[in-house]
N, CA and C atoms as a LAMMPS dump frame, in Angstrom:
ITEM: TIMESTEP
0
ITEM: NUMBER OF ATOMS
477
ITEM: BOX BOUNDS ff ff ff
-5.0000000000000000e+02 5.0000000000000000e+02
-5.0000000000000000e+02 5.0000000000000000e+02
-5.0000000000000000e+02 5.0000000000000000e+02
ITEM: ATOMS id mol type element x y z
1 1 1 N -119.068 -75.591 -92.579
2 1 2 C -118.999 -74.732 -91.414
3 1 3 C -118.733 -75.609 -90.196
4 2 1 N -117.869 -74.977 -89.09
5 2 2 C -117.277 -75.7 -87.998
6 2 3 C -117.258 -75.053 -87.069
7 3 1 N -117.424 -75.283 -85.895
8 3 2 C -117.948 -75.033 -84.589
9 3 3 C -118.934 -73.629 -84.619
10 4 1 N -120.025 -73.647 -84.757
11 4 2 C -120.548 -72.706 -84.542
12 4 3 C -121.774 -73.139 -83.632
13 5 1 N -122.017 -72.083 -82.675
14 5 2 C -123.283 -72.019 -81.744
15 5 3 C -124.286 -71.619 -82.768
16 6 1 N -125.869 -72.084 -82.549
17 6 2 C -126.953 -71.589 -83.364
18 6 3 C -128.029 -71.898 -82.166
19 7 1 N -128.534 -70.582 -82.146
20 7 2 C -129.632 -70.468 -80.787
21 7 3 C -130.927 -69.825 -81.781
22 8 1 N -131.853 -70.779 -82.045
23 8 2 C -133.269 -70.294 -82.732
24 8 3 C -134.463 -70.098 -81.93
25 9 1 N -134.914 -69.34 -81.845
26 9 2 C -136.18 -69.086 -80.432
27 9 3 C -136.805 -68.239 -81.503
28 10 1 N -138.217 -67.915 -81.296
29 10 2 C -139.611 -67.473 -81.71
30 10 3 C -138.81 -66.117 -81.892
31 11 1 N -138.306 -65.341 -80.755
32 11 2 C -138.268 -64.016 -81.227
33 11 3 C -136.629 -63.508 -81.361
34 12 1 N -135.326 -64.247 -81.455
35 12 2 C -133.931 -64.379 -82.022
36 12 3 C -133.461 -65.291 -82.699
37 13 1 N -132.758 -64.741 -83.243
38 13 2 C -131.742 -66.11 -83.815
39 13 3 C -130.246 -65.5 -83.706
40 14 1 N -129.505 -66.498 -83.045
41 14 2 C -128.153 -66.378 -82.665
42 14 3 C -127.203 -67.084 -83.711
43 15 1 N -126.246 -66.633 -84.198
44 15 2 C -125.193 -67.592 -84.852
45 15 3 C -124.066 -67.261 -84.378
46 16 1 N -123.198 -67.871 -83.668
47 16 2 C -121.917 -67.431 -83.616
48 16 3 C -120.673 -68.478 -83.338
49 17 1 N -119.632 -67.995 -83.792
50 17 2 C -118.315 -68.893 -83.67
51 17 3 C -118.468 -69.296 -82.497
52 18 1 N -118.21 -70.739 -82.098
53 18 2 C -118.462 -71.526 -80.852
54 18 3 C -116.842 -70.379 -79.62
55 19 1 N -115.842 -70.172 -80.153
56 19 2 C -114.95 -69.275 -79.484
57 19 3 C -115.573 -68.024 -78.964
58 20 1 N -116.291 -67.691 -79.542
59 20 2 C -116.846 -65.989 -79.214
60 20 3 C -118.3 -66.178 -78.466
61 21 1 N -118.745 -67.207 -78.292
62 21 2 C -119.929 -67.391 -77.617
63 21 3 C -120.717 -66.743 -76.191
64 22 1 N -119.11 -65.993 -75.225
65 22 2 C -119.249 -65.679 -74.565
66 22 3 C -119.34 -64.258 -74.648
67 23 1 N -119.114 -64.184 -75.519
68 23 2 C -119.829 -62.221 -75.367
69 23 3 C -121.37 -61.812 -75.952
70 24 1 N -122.429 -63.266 -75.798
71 24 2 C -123.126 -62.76 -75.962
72 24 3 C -123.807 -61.828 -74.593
73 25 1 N -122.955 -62.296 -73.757
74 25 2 C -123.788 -61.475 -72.367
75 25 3 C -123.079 -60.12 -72.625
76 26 1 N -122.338 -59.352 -73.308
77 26 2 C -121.882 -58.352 -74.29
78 26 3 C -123.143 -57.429 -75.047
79 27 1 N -123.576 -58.456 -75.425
80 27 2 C -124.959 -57.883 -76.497
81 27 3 C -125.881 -57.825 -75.477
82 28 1 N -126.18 -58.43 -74.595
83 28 2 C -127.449 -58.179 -73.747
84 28 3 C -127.52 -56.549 -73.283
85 29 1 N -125.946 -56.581 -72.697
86 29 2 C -125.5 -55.875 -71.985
87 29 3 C -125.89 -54.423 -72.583
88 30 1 N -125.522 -54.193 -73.966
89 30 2 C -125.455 -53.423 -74.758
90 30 3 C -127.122 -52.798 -75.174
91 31 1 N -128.103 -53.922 -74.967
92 31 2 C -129.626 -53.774 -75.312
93 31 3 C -130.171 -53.16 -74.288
94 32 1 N -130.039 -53.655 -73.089
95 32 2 C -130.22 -53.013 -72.14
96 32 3 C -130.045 -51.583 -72.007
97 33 1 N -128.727 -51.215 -71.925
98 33 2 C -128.014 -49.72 -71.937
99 33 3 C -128.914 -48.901 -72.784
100 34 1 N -128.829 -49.368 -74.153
101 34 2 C -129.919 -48.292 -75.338
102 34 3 C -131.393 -48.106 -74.999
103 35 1 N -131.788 -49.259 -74.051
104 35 2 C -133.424 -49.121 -73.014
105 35 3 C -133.708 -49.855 -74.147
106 36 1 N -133.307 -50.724 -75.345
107 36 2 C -134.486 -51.688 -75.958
108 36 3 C -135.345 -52.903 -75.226
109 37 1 N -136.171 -53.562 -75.373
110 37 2 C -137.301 -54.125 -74.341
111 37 3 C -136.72 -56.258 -74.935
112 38 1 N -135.659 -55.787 -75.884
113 38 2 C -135.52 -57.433 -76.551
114 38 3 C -134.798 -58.324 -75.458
115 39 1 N -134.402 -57.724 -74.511
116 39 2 C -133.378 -58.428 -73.196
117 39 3 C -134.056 -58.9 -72.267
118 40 1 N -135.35 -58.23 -72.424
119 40 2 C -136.635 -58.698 -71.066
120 40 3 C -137.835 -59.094 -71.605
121 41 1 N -137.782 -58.716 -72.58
122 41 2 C -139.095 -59.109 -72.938
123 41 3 C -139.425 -60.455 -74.119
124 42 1 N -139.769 -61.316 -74.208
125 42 2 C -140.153 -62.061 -75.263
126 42 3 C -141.709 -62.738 -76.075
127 43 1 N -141.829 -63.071 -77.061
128 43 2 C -142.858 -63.314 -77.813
129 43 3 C -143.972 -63.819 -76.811
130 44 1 N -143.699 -65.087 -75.96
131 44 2 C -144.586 -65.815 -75.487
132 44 3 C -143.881 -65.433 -73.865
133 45 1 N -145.172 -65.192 -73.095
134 45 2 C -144.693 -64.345 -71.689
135 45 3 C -145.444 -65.304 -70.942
136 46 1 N -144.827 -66.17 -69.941
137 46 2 C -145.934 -67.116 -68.992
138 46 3 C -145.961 -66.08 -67.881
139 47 1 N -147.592 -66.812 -67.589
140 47 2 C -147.807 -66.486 -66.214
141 47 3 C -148.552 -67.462 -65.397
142 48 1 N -149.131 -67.858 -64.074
143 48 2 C -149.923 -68.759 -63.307
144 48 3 C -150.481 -69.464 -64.257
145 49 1 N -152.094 -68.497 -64.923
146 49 2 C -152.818 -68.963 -65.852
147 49 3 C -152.759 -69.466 -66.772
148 50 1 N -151.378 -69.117 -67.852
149 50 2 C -151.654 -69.879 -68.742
150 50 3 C -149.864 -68.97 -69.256
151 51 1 N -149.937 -68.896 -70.578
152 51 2 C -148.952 -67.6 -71.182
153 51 3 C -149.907 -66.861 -72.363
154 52 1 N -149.163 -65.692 -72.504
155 52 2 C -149.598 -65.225 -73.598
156 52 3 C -148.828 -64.982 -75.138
157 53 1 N -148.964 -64.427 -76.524
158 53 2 C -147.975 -64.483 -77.402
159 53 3 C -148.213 -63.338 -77.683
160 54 1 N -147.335 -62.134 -77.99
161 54 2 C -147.369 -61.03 -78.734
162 54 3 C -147.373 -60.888 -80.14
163 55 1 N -148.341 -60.837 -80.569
164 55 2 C -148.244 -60.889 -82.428
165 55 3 C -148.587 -60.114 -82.713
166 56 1 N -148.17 -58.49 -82.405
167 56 2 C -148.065 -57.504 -83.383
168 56 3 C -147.706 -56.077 -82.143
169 57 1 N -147.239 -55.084 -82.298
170 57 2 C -147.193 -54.094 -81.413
171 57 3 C -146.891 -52.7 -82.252
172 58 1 N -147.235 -52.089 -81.887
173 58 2 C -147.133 -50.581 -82.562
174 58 3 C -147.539 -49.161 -81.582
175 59 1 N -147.277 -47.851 -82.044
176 59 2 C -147.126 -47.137 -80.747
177 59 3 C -148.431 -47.197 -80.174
178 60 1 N -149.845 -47.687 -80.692
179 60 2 C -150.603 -47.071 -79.604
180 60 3 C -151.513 -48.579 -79.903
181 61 1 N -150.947 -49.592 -80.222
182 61 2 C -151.89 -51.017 -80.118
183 61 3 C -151.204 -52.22 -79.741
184 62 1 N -151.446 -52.996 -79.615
185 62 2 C -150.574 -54.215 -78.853
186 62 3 C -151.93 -55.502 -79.361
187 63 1 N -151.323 -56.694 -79.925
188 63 2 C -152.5 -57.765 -80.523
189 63 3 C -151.413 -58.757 -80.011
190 64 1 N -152.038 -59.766 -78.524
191 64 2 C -151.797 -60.943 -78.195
192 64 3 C -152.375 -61.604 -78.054
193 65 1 N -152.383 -62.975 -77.837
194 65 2 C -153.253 -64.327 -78.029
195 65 3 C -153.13 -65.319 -76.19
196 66 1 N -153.866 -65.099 -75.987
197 66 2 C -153.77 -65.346 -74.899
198 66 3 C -153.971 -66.943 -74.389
199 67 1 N -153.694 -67.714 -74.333
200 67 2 C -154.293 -68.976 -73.502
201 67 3 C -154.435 -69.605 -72.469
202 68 1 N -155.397 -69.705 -72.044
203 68 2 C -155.711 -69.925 -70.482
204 68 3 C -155.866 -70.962 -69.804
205 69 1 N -155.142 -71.645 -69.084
206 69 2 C -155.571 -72.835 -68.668
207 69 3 C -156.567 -73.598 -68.119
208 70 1 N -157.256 -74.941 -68.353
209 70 2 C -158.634 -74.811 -67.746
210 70 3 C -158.83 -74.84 -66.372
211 71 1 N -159.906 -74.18 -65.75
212 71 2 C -159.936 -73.627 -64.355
213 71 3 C -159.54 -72.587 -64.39
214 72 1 N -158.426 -71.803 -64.974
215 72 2 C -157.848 -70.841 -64.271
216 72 3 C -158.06 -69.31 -64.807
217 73 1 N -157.857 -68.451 -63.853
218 73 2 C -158.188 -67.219 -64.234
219 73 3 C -157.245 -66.286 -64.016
220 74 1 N -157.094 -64.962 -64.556
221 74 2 C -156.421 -63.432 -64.64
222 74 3 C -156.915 -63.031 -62.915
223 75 1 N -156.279 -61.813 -62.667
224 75 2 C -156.567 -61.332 -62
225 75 3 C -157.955 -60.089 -61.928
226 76 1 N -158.454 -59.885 -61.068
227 76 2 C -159.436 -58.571 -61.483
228 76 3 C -158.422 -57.222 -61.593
229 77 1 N -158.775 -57.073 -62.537
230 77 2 C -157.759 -55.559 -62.813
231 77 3 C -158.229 -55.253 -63.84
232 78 1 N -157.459 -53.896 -63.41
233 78 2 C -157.965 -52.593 -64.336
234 78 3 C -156.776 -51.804 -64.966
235 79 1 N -157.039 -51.213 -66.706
236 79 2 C -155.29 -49.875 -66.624
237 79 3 C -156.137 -48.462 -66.642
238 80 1 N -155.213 -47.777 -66.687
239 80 2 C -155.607 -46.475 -66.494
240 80 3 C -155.235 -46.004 -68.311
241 81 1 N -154.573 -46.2 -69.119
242 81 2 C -154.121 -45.945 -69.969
243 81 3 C -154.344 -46.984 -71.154
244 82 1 N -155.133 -48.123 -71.279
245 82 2 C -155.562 -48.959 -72.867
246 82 3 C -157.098 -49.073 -72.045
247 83 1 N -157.878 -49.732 -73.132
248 83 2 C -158.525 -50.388 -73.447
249 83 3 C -158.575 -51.697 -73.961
250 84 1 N -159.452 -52.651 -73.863
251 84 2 C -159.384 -53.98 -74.464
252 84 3 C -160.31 -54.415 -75.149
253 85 1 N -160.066 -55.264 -76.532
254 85 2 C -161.261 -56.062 -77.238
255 85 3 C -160.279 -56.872 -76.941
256 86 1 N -161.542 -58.012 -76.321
257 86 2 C -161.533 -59.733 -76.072
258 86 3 C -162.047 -60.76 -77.198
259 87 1 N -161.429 -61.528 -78.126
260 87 2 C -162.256 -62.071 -78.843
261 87 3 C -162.131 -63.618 -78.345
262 88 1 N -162.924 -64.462 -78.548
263 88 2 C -162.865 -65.585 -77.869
264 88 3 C -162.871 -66.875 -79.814
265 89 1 N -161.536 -66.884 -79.489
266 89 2 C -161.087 -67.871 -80.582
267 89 3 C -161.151 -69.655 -80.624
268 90 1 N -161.488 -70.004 -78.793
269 90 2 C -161.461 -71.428 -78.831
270 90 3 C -161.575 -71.549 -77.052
271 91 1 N -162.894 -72.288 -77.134
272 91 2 C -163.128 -72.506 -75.412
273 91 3 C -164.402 -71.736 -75.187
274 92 1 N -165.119 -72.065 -73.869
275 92 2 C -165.491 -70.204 -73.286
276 92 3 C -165.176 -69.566 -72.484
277 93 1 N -165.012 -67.766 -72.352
278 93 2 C -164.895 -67.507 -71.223
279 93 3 C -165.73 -66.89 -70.343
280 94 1 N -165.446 -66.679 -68.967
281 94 2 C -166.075 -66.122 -67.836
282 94 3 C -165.608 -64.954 -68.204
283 95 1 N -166.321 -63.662 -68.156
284 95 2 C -166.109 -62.836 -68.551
285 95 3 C -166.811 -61.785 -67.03
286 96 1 N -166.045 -60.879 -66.483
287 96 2 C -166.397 -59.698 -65.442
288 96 3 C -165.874 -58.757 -65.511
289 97 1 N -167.425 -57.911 -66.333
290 97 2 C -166.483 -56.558 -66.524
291 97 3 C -167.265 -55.211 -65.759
292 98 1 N -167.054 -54.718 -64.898
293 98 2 C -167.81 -53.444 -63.948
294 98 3 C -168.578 -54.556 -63.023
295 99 1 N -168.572 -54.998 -62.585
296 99 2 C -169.42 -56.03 -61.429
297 99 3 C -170.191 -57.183 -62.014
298 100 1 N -170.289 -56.972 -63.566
299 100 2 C -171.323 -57.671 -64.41
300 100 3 C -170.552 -59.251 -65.104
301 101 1 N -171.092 -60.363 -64.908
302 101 2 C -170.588 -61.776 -65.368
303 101 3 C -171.411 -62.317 -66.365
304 102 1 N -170.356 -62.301 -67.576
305 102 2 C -171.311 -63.272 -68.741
306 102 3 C -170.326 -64.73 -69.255
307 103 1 N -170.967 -64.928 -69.911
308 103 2 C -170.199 -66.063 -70.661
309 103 3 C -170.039 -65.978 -72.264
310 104 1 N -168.703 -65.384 -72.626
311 104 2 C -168.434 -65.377 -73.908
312 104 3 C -167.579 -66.683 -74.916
313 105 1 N -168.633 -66.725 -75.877
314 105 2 C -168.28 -67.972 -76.623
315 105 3 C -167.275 -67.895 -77.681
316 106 1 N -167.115 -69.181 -78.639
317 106 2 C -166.211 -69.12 -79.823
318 106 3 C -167.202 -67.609 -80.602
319 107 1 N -166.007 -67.139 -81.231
320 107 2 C -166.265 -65.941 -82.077
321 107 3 C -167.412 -64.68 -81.586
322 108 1 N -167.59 -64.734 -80.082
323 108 2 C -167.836 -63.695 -79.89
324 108 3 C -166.944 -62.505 -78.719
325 109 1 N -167.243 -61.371 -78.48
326 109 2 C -166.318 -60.409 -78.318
327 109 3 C -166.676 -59.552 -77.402
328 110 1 N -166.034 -59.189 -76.727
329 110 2 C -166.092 -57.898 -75.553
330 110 3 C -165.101 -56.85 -75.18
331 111 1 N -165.854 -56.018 -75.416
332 111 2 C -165.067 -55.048 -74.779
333 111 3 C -164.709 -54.289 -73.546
334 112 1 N -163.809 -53.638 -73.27
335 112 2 C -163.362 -53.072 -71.703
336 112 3 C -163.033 -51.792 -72.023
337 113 1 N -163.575 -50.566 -71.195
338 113 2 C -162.949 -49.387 -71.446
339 113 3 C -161.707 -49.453 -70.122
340 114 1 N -160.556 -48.236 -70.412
341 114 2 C -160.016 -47.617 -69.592
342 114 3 C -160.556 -47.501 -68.59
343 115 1 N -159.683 -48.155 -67.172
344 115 2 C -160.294 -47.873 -66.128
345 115 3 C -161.709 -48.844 -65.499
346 116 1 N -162.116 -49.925 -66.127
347 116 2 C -163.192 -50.524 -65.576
348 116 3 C -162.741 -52.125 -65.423
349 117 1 N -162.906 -52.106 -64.051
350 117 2 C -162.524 -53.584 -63.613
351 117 3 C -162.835 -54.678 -64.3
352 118 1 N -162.018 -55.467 -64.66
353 118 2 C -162.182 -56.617 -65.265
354 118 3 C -161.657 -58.144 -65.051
355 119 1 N -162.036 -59.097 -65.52
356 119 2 C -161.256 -60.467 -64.91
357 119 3 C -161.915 -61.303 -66.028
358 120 1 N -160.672 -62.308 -66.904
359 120 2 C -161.056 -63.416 -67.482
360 120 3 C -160.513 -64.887 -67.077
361 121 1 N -161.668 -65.188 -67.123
362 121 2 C -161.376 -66.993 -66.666
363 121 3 C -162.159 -68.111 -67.528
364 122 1 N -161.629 -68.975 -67.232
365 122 2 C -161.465 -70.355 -68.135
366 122 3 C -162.244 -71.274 -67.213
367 123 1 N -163.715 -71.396 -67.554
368 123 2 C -164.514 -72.106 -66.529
369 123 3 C -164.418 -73.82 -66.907
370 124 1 N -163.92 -73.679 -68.044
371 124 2 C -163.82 -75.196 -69.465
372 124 3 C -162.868 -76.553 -68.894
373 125 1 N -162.972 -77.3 -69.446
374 125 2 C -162.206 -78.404 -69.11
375 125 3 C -161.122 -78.227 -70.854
376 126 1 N -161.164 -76.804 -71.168
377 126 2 C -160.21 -77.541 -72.398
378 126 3 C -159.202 -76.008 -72.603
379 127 1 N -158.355 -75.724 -73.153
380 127 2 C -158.135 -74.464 -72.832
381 127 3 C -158.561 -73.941 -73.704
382 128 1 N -158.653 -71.949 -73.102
383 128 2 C -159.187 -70.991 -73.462
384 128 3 C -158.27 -70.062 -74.213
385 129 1 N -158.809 -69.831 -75.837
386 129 2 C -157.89 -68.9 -76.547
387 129 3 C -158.432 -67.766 -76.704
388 130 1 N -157.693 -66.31 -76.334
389 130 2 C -158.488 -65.128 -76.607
390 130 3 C -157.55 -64.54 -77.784
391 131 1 N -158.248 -63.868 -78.663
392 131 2 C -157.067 -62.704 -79.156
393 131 3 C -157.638 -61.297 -78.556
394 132 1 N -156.768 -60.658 -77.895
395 132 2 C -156.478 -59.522 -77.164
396 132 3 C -155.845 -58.29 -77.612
397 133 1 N -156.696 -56.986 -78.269
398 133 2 C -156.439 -56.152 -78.985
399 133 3 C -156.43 -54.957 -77.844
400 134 1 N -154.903 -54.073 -77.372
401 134 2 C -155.152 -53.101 -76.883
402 134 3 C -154.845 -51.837 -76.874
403 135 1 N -155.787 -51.023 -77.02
404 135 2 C -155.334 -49.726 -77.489
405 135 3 C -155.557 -48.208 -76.344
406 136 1 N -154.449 -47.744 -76.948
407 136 2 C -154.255 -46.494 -75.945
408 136 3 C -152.708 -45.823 -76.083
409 137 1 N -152.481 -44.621 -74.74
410 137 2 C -151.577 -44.024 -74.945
411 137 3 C -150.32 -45.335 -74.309
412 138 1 N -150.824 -45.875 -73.277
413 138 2 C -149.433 -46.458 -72.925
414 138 3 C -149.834 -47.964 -72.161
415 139 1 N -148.926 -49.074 -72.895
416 139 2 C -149.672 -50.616 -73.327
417 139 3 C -148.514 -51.142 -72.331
418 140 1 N -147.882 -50.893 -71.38
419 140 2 C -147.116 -51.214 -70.983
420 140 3 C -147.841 -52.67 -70.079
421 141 1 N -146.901 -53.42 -69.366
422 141 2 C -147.461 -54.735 -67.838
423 141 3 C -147.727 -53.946 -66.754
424 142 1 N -146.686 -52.686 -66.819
425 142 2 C -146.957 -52.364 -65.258
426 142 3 C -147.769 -51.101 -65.262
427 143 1 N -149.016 -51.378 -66.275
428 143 2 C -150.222 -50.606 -66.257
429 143 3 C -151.871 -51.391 -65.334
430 144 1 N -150.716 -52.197 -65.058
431 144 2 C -151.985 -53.425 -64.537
432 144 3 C -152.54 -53.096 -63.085
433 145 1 N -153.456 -52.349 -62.294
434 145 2 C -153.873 -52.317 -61.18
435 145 3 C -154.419 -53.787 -60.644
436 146 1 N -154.297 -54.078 -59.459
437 146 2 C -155.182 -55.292 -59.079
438 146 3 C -155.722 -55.297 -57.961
439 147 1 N -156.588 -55.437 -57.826
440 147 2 C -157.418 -55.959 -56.928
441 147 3 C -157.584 -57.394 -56.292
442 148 1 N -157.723 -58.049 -56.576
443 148 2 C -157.852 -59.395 -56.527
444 148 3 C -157.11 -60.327 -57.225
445 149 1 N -155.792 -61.026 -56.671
446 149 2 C -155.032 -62.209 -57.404
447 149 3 C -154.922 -63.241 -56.821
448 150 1 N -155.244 -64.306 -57.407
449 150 2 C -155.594 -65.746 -56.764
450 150 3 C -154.246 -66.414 -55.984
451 151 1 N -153.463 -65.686 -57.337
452 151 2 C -152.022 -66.38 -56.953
453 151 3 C -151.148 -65.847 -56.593
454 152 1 N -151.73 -64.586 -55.811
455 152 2 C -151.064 -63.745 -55.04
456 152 3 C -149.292 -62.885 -55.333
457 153 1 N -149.634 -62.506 -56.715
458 153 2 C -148.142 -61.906 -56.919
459 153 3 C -147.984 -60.346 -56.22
460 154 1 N -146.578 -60.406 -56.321
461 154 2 C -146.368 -59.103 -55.939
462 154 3 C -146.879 -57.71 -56.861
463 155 1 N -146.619 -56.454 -57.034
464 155 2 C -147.279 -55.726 -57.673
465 155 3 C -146.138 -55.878 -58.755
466 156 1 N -144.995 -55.728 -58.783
467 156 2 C -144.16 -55.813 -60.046
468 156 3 C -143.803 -56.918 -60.283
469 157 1 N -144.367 -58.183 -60.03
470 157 2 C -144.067 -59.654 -60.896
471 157 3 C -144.749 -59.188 -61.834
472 158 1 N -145.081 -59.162 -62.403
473 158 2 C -146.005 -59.142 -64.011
474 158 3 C -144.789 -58.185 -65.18
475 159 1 N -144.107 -57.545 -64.577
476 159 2 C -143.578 -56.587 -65.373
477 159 3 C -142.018 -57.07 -66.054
């Protein structure tokens, strides 16, 4: 095989004749139009804190892995539409959920209903892994209310 482009990333794989390379902005183009989420959205999503990985999604659950950098924290926010189980896989976290602050360790877990303010942070010198299970009618980013962001984004950076 001779001239071919090969683009491998976590959530595509590209092969194409090194001549035709340029219509992949063709296919974007095309993902977009049908409203699929593969043009904007990908596996591992950074943000300030840390990034997160999406490892699994379905219509009414969403399971990502979150890692947090040490020091740093989420914003306080709340959705109107999921819920969250927090499991704490490696590190600890600061945990604030309704006004209330604990400290959750390796292999233990918390939960968040719909609607109740919350904020996780990474008080550790090592980083913080959560797996993040959320369920409800609609799991979308720009379900995220905030209150309080350290790092001051706009309301639709996250989305």
């Amino acid at each position: 095989m001779e001239d071919l482009v090969i683009v491998d990333t976590p959530d595509a794989l590209l092969v194409a004749d090194r001549a035709r390379a340029q219509e992949v902005a063709g296919i974007v183009a095309r993902l977009k139009q049908s409203g699929r989420k593969e043009q904007a959205s990908h596996v591992k999503s950074y943000r300030p804190w840390g990034y997160f990985e999406t490892l699994s999604l379905g219509p009414r659950f969403q399971v990502k892995l979150l890692h947090v950098k040490p020091g740093a924290m989420l914003s306080m926010q709340m959705h109107h539409h999921r819920s969250e189980h927090w499991v704490v896989v490696h590190g600890t976290a600061k945990v604030s959920i309704g006004g209330e602050e604990k400290l959750v360790r390796e292999n233990e877990s918390v939960y968040i209903v719909a609607t109740q303010w919350h904020r996780l942070e990474n008080p550790g010198k090592t980083p913080l892994e959560i797996i993040e299970v959320q369920i409800g009618s609609y799991l979308g980013e720009d379900d995220i209310v905030r209150s309080d962001d350290v790092y001051h984004r706009a309301p639709d950076e996250t989305r």
